[in-house]
N, C-alpha and C positions, 0 to 999 in steps of 0.2 A: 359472525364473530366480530365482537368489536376490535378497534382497532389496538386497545388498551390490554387485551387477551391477547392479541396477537405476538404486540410488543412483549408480552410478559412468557409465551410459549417462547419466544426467542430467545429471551434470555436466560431461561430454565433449558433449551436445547444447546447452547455455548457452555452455561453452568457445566454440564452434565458432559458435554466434551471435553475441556479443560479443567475440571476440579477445581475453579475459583469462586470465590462467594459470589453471591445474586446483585450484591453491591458492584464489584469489580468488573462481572460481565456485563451488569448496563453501563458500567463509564467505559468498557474496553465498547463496546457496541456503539455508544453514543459519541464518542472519539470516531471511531471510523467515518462514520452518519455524515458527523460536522466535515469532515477533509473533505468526502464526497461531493458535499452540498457545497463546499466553499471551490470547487474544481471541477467544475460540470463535464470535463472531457474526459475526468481519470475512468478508466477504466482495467481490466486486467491486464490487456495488451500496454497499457500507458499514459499518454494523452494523445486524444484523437484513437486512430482506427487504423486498420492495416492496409496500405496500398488505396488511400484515400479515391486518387483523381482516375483509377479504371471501375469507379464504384456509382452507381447512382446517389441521389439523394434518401432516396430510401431505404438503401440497401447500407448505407452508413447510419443513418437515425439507429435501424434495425439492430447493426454490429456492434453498435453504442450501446444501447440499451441492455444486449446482452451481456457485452463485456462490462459492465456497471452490476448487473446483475450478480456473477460470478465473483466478480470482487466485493461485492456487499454480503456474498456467504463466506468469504475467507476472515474472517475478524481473528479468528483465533491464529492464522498464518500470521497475518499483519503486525498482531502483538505481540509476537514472538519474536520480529523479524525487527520491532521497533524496539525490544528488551537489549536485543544481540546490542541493537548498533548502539544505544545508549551507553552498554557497559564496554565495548570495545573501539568505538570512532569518535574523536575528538573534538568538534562541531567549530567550525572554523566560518572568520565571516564572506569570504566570495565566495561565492560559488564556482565551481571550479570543476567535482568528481561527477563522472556519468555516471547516472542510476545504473544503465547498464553495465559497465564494467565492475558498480561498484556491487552489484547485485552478484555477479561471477565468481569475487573476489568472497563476499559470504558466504555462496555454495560451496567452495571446496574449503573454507574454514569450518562450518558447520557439518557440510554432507547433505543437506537441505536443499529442496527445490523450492525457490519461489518463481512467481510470474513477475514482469518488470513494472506492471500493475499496485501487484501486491506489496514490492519494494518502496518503489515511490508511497504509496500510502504509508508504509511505518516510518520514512524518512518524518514524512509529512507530520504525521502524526508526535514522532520524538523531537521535533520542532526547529530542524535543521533549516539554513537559509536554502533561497532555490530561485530558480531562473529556466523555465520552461527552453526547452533544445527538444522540440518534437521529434519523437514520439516518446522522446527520451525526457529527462530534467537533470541540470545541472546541479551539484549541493554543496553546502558548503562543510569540506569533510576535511582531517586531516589526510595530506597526503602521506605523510611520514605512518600514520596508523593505519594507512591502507598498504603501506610499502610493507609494514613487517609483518600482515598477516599472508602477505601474496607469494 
């Protein structure tokens, strides 16, 4: 299969999960793609890997690649999670909110599980400032918008 087929069953299998036109899911698909490639550590777990320094070099390359993996099937979580924060967080310039807390702060507004992977990627993607705090990332959020959904 070319690679061309490939890309286009994948966007017919996002199409077909989400109900968005075949336009919408190559740019939501090629949106992710790009943060990806522009962030070589992101993966589900975050940046980097879990419990790095009890881990060989292989055994992280490994944990990488899978958690990169796993995060390059969630597109339709990511874009959902990058909708929320566009219409609810008010994008402010330091950075300042942890992905993690601020990811916490979404699940009990929503009811939605995301991975701290998955968050960081819609942040990214809805084009909020950032400042890497591994395994975490700092954004630049409003805080007052994250006080009144909490």
């Amino acid at each position: 299969m070319t690679r061309n087929r490939r890309s286009k069953a994948e966007v017919h299998a996002h199409q077909a999960a989400t109900g968005v036109a075949y336009l919408v899911a190559r740019r939501q698909i090629a949106a992710l793609a790009e943060v990806m490639q522009q962030h070589p550590r992101l993966n589900s777990f975050g940046i980097g890997v879990f419990d790095p320094l009890r881990k060989t070099a292989e055994q992280r390359r490994t944990d990488l690649a899978a958690g990169r993996e796993e995060l390059g099937g969630s597109v339709a979580m990511v874009m959902e999670t990058a909708e929320w924060l566009r219409e609810n967080v008010t994008p402010i310039k330091t950075p300042a909110a942890s992905s993690y807390s601020v990811k916490h702060v979404m699940e009990r507004a929503t009811g939605r599980y995301v991975t701290n992977g998955e968050f960081i990627a819609a942040a990214l993607v809805a084009g909020y400032t950032f400042k890497y705090a591994q395994p975490n990332v700092l954004f630049g959020m409003s805080a007052r918008d994250l006080k009144r959904m909490n």
